[in-house]
N, CA, C and O atoms as a Tripos MOL2 file, in Angstrom:
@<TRIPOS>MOLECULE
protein
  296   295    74     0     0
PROTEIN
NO_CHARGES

@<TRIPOS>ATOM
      1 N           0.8420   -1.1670    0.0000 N.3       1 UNK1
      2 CA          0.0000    0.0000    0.0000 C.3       1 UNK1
      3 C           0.8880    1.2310    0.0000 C.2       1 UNK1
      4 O           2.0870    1.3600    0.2490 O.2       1 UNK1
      5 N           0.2710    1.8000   -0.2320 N.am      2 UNK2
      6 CA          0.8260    3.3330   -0.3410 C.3       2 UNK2
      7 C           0.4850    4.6450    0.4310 C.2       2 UNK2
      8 O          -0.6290    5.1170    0.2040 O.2       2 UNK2
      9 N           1.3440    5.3350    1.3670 N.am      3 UNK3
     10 CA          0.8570    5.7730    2.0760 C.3       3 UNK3
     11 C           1.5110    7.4480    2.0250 C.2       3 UNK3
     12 O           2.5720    7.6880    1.4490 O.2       3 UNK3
     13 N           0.6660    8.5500    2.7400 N.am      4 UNK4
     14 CA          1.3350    9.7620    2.7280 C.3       4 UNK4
     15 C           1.3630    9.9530    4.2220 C.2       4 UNK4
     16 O           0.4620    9.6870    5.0170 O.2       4 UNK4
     17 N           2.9160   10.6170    4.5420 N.am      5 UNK5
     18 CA          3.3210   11.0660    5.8160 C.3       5 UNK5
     19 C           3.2930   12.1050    6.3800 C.2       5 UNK5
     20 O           4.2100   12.8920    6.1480 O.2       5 UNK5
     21 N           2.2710   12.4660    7.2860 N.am      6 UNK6
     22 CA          2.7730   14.0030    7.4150 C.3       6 UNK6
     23 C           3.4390   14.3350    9.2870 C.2       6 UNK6
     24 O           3.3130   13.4920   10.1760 O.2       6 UNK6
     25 N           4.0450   15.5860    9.4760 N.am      7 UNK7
     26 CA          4.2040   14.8380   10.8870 C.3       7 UNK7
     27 C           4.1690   16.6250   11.3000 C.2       7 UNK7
     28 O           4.1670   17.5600   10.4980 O.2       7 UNK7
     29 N           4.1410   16.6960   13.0500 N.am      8 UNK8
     30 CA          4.0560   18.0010   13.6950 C.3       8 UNK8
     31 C           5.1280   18.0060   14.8880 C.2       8 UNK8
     32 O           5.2580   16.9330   15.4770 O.2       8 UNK8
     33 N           5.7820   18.9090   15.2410 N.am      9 UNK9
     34 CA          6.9350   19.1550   15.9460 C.3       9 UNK9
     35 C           5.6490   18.9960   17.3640 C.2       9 UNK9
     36 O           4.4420   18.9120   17.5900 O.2       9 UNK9
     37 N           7.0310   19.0390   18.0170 N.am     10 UNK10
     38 CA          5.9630   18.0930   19.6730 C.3      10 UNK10
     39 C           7.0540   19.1760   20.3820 C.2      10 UNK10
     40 O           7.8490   20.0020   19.9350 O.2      10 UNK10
     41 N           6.7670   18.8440   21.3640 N.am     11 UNK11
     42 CA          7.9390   18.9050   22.4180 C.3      11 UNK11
     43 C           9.3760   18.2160   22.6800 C.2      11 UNK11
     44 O           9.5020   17.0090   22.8900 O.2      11 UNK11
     45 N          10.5040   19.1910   22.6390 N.am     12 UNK12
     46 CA         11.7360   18.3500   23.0070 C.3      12 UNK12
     47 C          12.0450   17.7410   21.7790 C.2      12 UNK12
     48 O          12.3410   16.5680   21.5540 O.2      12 UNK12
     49 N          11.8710   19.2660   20.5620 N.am     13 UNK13
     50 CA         12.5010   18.0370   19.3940 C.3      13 UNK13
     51 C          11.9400   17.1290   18.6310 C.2      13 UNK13
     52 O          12.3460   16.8430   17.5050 O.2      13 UNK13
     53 N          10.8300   16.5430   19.2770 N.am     14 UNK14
     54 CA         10.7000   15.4910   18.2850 C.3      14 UNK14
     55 C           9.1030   15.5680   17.4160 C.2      14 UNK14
     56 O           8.5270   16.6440   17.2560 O.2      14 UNK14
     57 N           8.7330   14.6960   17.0840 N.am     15 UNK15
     58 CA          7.6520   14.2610   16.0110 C.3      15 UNK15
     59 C           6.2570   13.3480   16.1990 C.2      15 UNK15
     60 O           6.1670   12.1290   16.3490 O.2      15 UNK15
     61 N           5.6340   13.9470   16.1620 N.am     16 UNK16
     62 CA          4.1600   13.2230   15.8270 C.3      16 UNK16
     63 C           4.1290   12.7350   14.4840 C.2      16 UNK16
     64 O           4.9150   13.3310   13.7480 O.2      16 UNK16
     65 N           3.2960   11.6090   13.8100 N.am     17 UNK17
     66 CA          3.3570   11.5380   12.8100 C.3      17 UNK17
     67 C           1.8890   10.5880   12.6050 C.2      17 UNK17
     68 O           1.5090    9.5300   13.1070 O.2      17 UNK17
     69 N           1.2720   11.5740   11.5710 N.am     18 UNK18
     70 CA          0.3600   11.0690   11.1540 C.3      18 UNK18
     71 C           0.0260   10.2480    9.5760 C.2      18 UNK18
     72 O           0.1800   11.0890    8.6910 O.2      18 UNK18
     73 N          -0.3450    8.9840    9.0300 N.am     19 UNK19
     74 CA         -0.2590    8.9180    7.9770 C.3      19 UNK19
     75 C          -1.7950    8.3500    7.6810 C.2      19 UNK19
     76 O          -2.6120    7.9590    8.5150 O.2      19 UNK19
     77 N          -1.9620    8.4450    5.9310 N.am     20 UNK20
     78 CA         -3.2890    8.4580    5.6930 C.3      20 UNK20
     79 C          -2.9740    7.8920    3.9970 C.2      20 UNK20
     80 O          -2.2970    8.3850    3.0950 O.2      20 UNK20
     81 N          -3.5210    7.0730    4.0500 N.am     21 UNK21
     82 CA         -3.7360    5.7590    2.3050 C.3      21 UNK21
     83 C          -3.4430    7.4550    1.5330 C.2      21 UNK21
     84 O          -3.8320    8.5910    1.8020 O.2      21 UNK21
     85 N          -2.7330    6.9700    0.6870 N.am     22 UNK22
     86 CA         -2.1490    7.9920   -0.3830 C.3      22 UNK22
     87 C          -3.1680    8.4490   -1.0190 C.2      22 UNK22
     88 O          -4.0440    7.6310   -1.2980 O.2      22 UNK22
     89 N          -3.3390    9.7800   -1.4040 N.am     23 UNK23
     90 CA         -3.9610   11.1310   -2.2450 C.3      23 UNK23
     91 C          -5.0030   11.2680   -1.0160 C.2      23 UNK23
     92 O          -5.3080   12.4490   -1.1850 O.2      23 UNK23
     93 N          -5.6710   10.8990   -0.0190 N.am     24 UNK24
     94 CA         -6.3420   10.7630    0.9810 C.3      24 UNK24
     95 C          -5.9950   12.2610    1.5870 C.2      24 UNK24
     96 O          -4.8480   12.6990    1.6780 O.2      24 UNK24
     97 N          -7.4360   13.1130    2.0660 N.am     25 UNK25
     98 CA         -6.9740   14.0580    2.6600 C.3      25 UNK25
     99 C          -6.4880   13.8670    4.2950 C.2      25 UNK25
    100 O          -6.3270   12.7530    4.7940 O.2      25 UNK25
    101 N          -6.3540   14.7140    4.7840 N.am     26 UNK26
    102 CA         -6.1090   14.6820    6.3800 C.3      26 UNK26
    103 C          -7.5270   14.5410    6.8430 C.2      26 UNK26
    104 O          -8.3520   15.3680    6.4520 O.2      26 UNK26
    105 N          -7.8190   13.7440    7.4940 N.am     27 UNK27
    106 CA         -9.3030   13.7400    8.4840 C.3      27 UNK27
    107 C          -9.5950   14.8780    9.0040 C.2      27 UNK27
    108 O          -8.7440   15.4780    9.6600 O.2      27 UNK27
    109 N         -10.6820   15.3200    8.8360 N.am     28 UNK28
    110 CA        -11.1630   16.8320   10.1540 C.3      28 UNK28
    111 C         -10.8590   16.2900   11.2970 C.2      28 UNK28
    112 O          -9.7930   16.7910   11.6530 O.2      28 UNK28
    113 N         -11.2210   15.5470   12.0500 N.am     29 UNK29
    114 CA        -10.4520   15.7640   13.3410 C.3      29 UNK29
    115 C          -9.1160   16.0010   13.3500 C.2      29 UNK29
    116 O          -8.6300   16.4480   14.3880 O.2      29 UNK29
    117 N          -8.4060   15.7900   12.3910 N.am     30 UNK30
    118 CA         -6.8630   16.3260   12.6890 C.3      30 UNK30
    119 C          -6.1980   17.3000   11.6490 C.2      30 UNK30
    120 O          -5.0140   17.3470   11.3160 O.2      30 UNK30
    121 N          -7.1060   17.9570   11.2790 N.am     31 UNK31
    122 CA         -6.9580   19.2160   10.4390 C.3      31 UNK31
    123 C          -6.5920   20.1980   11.0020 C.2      31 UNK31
    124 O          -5.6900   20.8210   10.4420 O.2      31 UNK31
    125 N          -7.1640   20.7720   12.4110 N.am     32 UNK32
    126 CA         -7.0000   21.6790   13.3520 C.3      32 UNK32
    127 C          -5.5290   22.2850   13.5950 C.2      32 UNK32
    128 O          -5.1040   23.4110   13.8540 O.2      32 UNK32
    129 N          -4.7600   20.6200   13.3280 N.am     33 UNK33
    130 CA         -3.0310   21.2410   13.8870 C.3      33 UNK33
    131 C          -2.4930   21.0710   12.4660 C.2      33 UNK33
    132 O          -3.0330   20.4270   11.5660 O.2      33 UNK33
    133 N          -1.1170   21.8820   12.3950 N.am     34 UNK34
    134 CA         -0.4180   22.2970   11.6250 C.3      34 UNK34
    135 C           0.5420   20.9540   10.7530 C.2      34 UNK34
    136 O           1.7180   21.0560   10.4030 O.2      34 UNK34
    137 N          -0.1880   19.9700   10.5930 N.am     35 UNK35
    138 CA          0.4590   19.1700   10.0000 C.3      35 UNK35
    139 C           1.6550   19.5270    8.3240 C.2      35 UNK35
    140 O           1.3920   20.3550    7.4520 O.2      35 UNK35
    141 N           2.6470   18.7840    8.3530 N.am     36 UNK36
    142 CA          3.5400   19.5570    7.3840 C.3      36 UNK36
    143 C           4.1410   17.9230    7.0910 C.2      36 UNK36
    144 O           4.3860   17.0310    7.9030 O.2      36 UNK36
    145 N           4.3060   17.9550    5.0410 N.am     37 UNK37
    146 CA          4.3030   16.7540    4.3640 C.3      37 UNK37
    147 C           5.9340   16.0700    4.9520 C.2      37 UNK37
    148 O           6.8790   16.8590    4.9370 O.2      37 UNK37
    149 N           6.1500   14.8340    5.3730 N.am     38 UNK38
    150 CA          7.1990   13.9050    5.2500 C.3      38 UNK38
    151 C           7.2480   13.0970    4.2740 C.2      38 UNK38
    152 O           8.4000   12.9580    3.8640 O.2      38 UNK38
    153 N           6.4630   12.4890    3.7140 N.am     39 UNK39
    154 CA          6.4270   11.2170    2.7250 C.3      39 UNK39
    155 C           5.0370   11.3130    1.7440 C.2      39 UNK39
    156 O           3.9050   11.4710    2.2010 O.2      39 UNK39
    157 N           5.2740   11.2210    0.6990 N.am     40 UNK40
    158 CA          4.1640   11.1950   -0.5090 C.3      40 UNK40
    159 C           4.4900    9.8860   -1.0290 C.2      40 UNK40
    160 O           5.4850    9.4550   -1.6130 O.2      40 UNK40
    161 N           3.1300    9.2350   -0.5780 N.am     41 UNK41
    162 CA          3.1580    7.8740   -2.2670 C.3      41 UNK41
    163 C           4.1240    6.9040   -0.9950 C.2      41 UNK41
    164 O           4.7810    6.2290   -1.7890 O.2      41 UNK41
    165 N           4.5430    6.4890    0.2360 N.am     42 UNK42
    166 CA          5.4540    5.9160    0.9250 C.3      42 UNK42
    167 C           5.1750    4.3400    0.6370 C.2      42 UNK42
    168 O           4.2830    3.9180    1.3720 O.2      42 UNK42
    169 N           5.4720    3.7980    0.1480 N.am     43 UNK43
    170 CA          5.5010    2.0440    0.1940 C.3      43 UNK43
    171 C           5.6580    1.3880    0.8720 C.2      43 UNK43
    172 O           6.7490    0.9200    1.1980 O.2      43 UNK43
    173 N           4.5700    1.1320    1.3240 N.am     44 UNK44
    174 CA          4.7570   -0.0230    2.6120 C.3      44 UNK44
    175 C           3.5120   -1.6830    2.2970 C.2      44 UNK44
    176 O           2.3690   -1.8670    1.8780 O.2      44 UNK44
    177 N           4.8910   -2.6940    2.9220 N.am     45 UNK45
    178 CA          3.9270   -3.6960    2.7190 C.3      45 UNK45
    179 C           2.2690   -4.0330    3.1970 C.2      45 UNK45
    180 O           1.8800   -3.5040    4.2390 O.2      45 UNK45
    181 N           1.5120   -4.7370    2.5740 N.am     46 UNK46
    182 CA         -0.1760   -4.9250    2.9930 C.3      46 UNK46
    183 C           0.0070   -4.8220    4.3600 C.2      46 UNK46
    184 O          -0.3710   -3.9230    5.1110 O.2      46 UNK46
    185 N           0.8560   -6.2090    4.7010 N.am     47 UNK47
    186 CA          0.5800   -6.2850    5.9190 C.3      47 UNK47
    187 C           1.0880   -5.7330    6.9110 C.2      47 UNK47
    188 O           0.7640   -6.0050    8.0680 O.2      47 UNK47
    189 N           2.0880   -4.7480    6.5350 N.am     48 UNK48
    190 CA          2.4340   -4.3430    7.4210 C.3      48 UNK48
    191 C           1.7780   -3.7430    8.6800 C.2      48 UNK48
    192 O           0.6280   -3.3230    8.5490 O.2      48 UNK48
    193 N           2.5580   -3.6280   10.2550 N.am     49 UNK49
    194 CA          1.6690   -3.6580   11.0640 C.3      49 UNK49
    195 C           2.7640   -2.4980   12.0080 C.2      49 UNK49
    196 O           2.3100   -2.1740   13.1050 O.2      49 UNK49
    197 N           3.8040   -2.0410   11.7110 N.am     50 UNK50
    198 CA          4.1410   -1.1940   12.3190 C.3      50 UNK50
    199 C           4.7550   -0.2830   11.7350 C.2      50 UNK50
    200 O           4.5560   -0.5680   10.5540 O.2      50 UNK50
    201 N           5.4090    0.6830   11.7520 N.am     51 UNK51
    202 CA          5.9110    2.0730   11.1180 C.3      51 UNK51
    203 C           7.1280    2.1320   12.0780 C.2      51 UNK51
    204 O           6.9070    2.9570   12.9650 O.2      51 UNK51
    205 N           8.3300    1.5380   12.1990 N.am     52 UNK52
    206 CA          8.8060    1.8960   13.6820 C.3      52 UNK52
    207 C           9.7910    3.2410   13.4360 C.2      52 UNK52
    208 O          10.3940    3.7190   14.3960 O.2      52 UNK52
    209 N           9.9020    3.7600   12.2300 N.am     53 UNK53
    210 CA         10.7140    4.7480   11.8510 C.3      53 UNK53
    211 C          10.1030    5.9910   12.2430 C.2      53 UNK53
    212 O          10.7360    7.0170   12.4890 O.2      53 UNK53
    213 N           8.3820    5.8210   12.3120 N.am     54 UNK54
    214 CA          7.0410    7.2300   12.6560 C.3      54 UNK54
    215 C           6.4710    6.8050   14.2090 C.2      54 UNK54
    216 O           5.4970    7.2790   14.7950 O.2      54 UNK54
    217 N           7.2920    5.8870   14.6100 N.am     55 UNK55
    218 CA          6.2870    5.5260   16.1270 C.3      55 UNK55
    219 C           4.9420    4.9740   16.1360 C.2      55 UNK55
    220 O           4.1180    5.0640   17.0470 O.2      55 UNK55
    221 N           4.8140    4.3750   14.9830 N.am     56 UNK56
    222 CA          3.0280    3.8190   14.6070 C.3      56 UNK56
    223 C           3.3530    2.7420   14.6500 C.2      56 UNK56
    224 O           4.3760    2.1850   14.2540 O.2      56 UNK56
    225 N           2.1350    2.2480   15.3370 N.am     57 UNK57
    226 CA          1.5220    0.6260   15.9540 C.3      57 UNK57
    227 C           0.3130    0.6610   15.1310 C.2      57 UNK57
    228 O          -0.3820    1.4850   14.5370 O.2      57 UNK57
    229 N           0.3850   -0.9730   15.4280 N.am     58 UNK58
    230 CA         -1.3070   -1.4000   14.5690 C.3      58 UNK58
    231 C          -1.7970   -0.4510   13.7450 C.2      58 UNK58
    232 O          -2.6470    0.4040   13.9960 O.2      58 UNK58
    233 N          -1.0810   -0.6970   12.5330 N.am     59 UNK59
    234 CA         -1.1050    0.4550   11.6730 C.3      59 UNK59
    235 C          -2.6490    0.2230   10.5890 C.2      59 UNK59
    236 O          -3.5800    0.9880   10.3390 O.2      59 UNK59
    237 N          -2.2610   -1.5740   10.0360 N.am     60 UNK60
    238 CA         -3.5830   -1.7600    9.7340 C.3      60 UNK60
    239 C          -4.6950   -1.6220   10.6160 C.2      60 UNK60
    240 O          -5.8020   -1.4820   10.0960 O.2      60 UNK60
    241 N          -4.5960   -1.6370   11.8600 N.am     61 UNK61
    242 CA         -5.7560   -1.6410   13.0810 C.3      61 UNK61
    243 C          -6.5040    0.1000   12.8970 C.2      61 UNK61
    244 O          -7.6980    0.2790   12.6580 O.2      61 UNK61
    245 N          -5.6560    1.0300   13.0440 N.am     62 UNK62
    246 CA         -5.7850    1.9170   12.9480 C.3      62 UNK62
    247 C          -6.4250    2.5740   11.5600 C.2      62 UNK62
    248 O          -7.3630    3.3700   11.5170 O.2      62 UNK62
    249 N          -5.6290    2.0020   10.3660 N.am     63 UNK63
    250 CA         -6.6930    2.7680    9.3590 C.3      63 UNK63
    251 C          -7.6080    1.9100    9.1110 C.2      63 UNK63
    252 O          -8.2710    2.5150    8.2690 O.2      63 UNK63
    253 N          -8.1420    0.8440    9.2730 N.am     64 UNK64
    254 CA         -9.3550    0.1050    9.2330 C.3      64 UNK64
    255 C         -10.2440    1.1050   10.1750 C.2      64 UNK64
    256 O         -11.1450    1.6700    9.5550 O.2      64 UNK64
    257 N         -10.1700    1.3460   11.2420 N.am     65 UNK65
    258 CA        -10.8350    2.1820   12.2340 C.3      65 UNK65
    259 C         -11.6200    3.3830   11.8080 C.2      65 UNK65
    260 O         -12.7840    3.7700   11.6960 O.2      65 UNK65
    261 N         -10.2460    3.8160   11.6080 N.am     66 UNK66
    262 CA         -9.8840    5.6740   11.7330 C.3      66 UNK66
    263 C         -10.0250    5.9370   10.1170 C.2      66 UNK66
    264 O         -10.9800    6.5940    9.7040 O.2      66 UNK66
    265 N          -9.2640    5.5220    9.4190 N.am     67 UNK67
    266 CA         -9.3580    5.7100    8.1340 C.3      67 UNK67
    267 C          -7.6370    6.7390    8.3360 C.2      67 UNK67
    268 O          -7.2620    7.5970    7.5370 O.2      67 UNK67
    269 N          -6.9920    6.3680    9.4170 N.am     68 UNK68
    270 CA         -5.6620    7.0080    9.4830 C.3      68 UNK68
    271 C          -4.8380    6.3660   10.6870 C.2      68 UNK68
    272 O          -5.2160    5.4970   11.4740 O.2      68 UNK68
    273 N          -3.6530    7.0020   10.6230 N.am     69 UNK69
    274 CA         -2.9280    5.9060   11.7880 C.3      69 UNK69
    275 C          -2.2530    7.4190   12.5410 C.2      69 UNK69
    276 O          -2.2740    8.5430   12.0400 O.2      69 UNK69
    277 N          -1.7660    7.0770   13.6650 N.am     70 UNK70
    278 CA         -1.3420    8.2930   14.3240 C.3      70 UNK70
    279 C          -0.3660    7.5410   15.5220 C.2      70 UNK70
    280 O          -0.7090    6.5810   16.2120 O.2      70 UNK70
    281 N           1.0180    8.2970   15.5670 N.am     71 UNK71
    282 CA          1.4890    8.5800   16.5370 C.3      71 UNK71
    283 C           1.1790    8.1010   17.8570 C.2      71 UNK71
    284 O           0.8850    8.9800   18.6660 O.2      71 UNK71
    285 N           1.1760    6.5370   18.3890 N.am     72 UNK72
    286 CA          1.0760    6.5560   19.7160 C.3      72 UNK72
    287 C           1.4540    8.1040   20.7070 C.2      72 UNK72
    288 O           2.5240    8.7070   20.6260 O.2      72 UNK72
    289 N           0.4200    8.4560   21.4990 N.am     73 UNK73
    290 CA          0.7770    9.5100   22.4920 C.3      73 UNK73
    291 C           1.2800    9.0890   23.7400 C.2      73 UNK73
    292 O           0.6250    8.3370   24.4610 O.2      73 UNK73
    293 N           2.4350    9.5330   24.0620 N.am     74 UNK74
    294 CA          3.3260    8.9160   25.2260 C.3      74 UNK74
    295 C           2.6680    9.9930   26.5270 C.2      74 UNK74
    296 O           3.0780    9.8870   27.6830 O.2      74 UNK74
@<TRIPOS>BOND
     1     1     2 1
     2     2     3 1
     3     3     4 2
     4     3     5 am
     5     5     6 1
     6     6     7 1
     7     7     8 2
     8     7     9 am
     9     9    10 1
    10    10    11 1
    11    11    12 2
    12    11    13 am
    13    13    14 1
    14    14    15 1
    15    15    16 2
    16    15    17 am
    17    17    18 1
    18    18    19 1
    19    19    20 2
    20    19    21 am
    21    21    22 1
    22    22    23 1
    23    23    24 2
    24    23    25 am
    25    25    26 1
    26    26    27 1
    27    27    28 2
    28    27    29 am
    29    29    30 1
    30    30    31 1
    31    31    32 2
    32    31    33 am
    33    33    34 1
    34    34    35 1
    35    35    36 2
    36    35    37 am
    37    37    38 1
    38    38    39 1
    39    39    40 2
    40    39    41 am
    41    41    42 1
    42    42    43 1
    43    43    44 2
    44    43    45 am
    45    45    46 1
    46    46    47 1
    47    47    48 2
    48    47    49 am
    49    49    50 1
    50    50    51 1
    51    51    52 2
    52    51    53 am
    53    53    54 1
    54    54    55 1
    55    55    56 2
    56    55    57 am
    57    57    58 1
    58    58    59 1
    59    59    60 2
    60    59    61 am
    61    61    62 1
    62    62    63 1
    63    63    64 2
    64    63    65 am
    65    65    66 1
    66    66    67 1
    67    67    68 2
    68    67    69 am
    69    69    70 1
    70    70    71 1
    71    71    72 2
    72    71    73 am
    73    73    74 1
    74    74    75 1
    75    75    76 2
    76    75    77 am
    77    77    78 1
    78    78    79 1
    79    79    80 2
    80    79    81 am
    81    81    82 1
    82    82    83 1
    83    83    84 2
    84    83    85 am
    85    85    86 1
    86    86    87 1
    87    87    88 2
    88    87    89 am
    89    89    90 1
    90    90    91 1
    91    91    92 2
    92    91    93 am
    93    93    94 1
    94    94    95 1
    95    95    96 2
    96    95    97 am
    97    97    98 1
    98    98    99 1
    99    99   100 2
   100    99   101 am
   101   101   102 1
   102   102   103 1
   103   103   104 2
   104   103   105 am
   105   105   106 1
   106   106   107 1
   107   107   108 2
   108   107   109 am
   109   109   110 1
   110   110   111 1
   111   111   112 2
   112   111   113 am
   113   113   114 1
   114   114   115 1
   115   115   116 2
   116   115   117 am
   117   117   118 1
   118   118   119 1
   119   119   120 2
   120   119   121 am
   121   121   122 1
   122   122   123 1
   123   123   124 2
   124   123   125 am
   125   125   126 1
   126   126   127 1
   127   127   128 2
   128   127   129 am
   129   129   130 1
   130   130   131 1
   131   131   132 2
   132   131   133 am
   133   133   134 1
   134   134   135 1
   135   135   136 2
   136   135   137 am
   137   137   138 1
   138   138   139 1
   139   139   140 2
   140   139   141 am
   141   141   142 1
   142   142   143 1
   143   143   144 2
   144   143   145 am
   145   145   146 1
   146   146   147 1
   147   147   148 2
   148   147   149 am
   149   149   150 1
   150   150   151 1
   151   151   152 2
   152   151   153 am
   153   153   154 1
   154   154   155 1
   155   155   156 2
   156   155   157 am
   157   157   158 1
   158   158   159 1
   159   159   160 2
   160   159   161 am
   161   161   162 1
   162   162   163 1
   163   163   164 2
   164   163   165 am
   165   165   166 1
   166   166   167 1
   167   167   168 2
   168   167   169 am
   169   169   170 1
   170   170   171 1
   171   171   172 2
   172   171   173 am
   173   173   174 1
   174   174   175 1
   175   175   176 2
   176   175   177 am
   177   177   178 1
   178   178   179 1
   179   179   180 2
   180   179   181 am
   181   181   182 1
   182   182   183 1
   183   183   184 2
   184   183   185 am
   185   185   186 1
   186   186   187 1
   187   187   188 2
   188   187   189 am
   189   189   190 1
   190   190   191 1
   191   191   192 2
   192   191   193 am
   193   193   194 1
   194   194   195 1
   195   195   196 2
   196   195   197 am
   197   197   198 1
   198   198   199 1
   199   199   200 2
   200   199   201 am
   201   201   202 1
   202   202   203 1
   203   203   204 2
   204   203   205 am
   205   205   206 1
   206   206   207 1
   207   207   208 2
   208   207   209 am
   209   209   210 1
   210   210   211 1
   211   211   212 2
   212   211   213 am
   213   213   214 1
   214   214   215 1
   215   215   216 2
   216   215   217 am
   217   217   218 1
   218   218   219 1
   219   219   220 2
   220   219   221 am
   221   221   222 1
   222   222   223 1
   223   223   224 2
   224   223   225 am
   225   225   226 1
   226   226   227 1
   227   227   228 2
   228   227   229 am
   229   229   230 1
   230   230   231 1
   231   231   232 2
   232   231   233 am
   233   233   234 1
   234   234   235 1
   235   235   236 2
   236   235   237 am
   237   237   238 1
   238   238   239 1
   239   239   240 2
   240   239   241 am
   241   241   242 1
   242   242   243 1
   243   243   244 2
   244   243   245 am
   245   245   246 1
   246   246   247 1
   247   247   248 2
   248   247   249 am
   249   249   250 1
   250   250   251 1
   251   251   252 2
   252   251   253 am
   253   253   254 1
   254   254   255 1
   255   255   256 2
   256   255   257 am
   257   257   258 1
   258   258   259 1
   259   259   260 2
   260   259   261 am
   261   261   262 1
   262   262   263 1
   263   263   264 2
   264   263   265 am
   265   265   266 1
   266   266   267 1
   267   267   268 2
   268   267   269 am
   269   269   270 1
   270   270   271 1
   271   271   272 2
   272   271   273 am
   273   273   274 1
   274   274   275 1
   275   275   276 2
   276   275   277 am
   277   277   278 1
   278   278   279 1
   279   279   280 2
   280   279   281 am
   281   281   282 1
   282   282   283 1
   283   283   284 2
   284   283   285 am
   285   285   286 1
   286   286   287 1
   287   287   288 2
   288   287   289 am
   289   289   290 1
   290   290   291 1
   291   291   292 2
   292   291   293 am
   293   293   294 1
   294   294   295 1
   295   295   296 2
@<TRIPOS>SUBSTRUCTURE
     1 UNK1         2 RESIDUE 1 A UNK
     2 UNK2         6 RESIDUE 1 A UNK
     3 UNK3        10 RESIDUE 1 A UNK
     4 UNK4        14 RESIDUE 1 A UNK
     5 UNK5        18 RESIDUE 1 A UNK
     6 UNK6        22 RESIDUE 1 A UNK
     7 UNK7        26 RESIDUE 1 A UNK
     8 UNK8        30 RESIDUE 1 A UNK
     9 UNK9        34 RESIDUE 1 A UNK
    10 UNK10       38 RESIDUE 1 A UNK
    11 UNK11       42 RESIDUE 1 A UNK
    12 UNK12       46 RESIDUE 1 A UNK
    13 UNK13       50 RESIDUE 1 A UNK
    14 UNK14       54 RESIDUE 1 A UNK
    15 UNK15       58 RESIDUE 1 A UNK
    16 UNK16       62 RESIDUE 1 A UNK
    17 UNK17       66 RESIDUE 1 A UNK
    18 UNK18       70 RESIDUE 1 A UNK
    19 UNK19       74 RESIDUE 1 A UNK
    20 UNK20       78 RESIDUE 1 A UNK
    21 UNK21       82 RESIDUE 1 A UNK
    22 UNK22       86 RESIDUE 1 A UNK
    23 UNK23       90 RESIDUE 1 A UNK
    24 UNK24       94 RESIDUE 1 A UNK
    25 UNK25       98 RESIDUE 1 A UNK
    26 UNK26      102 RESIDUE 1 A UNK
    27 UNK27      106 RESIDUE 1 A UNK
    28 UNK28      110 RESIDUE 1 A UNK
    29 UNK29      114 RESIDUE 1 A UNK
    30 UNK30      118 RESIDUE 1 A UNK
    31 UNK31      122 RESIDUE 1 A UNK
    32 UNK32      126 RESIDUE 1 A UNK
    33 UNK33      130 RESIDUE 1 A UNK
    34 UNK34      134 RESIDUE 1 A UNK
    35 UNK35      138 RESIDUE 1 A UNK
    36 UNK36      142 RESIDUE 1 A UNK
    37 UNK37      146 RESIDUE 1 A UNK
    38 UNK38      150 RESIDUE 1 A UNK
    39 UNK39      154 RESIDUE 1 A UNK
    40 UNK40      158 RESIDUE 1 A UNK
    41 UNK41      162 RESIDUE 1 A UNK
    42 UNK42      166 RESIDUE 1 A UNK
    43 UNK43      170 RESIDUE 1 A UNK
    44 UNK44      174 RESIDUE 1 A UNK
    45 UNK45      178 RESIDUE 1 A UNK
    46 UNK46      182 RESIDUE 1 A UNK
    47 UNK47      186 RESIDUE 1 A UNK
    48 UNK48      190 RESIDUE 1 A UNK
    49 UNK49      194 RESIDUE 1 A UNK
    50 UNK50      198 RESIDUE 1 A UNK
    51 UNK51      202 RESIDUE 1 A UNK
    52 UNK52      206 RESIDUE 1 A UNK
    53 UNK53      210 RESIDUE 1 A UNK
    54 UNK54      214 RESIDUE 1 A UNK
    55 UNK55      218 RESIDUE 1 A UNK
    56 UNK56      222 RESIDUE 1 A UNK
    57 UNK57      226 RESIDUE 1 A UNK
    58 UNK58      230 RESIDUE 1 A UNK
    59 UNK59      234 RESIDUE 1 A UNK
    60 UNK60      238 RESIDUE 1 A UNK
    61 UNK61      242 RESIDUE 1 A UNK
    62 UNK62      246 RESIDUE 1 A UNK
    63 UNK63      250 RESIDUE 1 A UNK
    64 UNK64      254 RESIDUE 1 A UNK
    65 UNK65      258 RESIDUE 1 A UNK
    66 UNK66      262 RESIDUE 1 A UNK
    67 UNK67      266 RESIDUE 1 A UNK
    68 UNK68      270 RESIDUE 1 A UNK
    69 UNK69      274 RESIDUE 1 A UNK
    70 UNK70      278 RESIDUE 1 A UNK
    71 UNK71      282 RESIDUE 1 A UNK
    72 UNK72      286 RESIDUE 1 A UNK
    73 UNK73      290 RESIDUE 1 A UNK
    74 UNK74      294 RESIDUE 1 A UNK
């Protein structure tokens, strides 16, 4: 599948990262914050199930759900 990355500065440096099935807009619920592009078109296998480079878990779990995957919040 193919996916687009976008991510938002956090605290201390680092990254949130939200991704969403390619040409797919950003969901309204997470339109609000200032999301800014990392990855267009990103290739990742079907099954894949984690992102460990963006901090995303149950990635298929999540866009089956959500219709997007997000950033475990620590």
């Amino acid at each position: 599948m193919r996916l687009d990355i976008y991510r938002r500065a956090e605290s201390d440096g680092k990254f949130s990262y939200l991704v969403v099935p390619e040409s797919r807009n950003i969901p309204e619920e997470a339109t609000n914050t200032d999301w800014e592009v990392e990855a267009r078109a990103f290739e990742v296998d079907d099954n894949a199930e984690q992102l460990p480079d963006y901090d995303i878990d149950n990635l298929n779990g999540q866009l089956s759900e959500k219709g997007y995957a997000m950033t475990a919040l620590h």
